[in-house]
DRENDO-1510 file (C-alpha; in Angstrom, 1 decimal, always signed):
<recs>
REC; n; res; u; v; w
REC; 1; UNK; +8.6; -2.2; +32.9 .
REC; 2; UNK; +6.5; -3.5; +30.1 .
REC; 3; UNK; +7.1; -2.8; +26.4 .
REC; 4; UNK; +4.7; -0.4; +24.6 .
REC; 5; UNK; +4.8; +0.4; +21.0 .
REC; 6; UNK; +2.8; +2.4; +18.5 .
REC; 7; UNK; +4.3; +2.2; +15.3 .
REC; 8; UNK; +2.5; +3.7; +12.2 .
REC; 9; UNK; +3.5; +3.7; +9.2 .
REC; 10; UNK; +1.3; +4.3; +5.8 .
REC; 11; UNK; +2.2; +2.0; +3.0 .
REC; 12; UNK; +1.7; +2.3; -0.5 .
REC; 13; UNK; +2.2; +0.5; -3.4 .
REC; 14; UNK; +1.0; -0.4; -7.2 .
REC; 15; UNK; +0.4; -2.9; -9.4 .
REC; 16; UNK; +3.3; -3.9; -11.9 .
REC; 17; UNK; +3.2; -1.0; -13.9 .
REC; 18; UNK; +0.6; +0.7; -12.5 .
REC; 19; UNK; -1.9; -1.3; -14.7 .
REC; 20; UNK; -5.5; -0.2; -14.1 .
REC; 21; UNK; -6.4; -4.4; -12.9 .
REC; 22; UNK; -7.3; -4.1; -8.9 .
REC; 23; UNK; -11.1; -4.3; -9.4 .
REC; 24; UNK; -13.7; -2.2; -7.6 .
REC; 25; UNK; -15.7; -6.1; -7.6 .
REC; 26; UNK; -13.0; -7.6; -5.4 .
REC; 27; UNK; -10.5; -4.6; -4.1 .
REC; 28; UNK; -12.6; -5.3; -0.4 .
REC; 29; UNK; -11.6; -9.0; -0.7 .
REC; 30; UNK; -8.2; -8.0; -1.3 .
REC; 31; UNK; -8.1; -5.7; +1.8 .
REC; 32; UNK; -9.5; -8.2; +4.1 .
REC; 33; UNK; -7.2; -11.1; +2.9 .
REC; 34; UNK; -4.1; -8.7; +3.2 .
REC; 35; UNK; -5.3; -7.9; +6.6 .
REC; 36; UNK; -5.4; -11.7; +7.6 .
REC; 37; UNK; -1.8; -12.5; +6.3 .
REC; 38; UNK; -0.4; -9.6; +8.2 .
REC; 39; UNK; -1.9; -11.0; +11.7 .
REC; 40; UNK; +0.8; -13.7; +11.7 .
REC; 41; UNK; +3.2; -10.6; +11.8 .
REC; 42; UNK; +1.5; -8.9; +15.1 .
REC; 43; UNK; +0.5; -6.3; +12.5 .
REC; 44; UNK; -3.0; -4.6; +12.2 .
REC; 45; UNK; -4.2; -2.9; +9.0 .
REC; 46; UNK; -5.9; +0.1; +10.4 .
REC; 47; UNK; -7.4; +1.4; +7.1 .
REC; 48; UNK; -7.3; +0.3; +3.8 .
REC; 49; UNK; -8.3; +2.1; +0.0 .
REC; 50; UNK; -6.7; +2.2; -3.4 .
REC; 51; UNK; -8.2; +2.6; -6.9 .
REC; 52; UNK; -7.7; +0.4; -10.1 .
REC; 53; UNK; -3.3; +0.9; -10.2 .
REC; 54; UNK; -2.1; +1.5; -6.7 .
REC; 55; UNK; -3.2; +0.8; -2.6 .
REC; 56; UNK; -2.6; +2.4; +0.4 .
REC; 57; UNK; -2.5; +0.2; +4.1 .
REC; 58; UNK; -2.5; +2.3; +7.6 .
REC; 59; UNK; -0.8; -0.3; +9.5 .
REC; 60; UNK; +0.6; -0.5; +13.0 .
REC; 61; UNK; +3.7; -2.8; +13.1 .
REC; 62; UNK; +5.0; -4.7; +15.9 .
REC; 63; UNK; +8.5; -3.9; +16.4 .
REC; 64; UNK; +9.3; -7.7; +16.7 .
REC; 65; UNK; +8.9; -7.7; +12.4 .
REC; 66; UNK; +10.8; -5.5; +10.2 .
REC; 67; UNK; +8.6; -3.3; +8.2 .
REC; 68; UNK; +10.1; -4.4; +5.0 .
REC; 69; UNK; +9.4; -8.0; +5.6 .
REC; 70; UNK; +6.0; -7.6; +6.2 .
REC; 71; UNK; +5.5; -5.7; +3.6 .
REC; 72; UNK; +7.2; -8.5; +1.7 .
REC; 73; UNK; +5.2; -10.9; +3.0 .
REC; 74; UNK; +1.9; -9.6; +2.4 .
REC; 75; UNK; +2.6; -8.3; -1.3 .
REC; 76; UNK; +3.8; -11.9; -1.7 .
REC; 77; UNK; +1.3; -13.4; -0.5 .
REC; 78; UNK; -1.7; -11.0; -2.1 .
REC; 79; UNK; -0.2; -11.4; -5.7 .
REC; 80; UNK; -1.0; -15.3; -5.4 .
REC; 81; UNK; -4.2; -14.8; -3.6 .
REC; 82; UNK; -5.2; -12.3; -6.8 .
REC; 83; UNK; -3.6; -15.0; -9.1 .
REC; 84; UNK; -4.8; -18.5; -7.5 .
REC; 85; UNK; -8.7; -16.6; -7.8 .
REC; 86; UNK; -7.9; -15.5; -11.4 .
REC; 87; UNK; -8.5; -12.0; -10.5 .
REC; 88; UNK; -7.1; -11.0; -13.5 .
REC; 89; UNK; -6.3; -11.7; -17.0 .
REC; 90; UNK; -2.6; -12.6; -17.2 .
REC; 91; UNK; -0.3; -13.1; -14.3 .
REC; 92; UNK; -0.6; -10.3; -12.0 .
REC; 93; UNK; +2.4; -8.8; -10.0 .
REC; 94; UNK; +3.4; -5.4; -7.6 .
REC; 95; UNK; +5.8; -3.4; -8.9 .
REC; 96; UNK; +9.0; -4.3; -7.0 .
REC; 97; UNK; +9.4; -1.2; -4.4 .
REC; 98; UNK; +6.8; +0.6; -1.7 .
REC; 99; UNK; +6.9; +3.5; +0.1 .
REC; 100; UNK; +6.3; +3.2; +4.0 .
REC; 101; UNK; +5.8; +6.1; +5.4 .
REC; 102; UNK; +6.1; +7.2; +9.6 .
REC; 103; UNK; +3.3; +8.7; +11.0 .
REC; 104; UNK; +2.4; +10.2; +14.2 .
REC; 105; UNK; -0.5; +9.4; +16.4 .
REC; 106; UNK; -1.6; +12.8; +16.4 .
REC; 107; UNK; -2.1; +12.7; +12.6 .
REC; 108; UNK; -3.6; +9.0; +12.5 .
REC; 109; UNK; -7.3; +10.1; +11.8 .
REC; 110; UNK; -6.2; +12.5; +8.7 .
REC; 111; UNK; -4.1; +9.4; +7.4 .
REC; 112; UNK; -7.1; +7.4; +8.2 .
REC; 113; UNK; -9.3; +10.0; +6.0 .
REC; 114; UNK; -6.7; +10.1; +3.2 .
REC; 115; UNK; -6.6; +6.6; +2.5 .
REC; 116; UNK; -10.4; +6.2; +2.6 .
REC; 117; UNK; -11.5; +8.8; +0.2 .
REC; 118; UNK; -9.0; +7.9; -2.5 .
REC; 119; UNK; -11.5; +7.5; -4.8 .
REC; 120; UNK; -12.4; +10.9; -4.8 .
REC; 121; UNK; -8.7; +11.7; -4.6 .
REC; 122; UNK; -8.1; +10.6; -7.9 .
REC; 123; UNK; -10.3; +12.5; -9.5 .
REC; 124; UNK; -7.7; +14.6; -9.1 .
REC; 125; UNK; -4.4; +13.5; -9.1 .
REC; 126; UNK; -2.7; +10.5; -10.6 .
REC; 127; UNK; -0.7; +8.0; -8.8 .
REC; 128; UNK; +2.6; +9.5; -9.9 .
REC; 129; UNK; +1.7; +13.0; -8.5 .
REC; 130; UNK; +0.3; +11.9; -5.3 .
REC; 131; UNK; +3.6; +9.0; -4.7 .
REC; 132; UNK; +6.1; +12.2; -5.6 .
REC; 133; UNK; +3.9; +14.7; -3.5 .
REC; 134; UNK; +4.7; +12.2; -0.2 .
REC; 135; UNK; +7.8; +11.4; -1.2 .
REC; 136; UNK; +8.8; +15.0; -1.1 .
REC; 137; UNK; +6.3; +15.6; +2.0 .
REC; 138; UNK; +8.2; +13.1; +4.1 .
REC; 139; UNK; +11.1; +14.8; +2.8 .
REC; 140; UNK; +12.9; +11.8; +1.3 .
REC; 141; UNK; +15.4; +12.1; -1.1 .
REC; 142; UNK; +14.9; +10.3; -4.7 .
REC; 143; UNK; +16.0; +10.8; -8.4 .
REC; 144; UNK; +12.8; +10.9; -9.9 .
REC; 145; UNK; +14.4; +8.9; -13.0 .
REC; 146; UNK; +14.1; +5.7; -10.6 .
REC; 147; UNK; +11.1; +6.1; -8.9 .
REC; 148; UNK; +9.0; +4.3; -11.4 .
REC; 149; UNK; +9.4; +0.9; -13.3 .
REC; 150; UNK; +8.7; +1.5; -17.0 .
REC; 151; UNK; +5.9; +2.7; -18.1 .
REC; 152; UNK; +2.7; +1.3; -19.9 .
REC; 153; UNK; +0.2; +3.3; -20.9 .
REC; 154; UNK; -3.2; +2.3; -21.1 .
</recs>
């Protein structure tokens, strides 16, 4: 029997800090050259979207890769790509953790819809309330003391 797999997860992460620096001007380029990087993994970034502190990647991972070394890899490798084009002023980093959460096929197209119209998302909700709401939707435990790096405001 062959080998199928479908395995979805919906990834999110933010800048070091959560400071405001992933440009509306280049946040596409960004997406695209994340999607390239991942390729070498067997992975395929299914939908893409952020705002200014944080992204969010639909991906479906080939079992052959652990999750957290793609992940890895392509938050490595996107923090030079930002920093060899002097995307920003300064060095620019992630913060050091991610959240990757399963999803089902049957709830791929509202994922798909979520991560697209994040823009409008945050109109309403920061990044701290939306990354506790899914922490607590996927019902994973977490002392909220922890969840962030330090804060910067501004």
């Amino acid at each position: 029997m062959a080998s199928h797999h479908g395995i979805l997860v919906h990834v999110v992460f933010s800048t070091k800090y959560r400071r405001p620096v992933l440009s509306d001007a280049w946040r596409g380029d960004l997406f695209a050259y994340i999607a390239g990087t991942i390729k070498d993994q067997k992975a395929i970034v299914l939908q893409s979207g952020g705002v200014e502190d944080h992204i969010h990647l639909f991906i479906r991972f080939h079992p052959q890769f652990a999750i957290a070394s793609t992940i890895q890899l392509l938050k490595a490798n996107s923090s030079r790509w930002i920093n060899e084009n002097s995307k920003t002023r300064g060095r620019f980093q992630w913060q050091s953790g991610y959240g990757a959460f399963s999803v089902s096929q049957s709830k791929a197209d509202a994922v798909k819809k979520y991560i697209a119209n994040q823009r409008e998302h945050h109109q309403k909700w920061t990044f701290r309330d939306e990354y506790l709401a899914l922490l607590k939707r996927h019902n994973i435990e977490f002392d909220q003391r922890y969840v962030f790096e330090q804060e910067v405001v501004g």
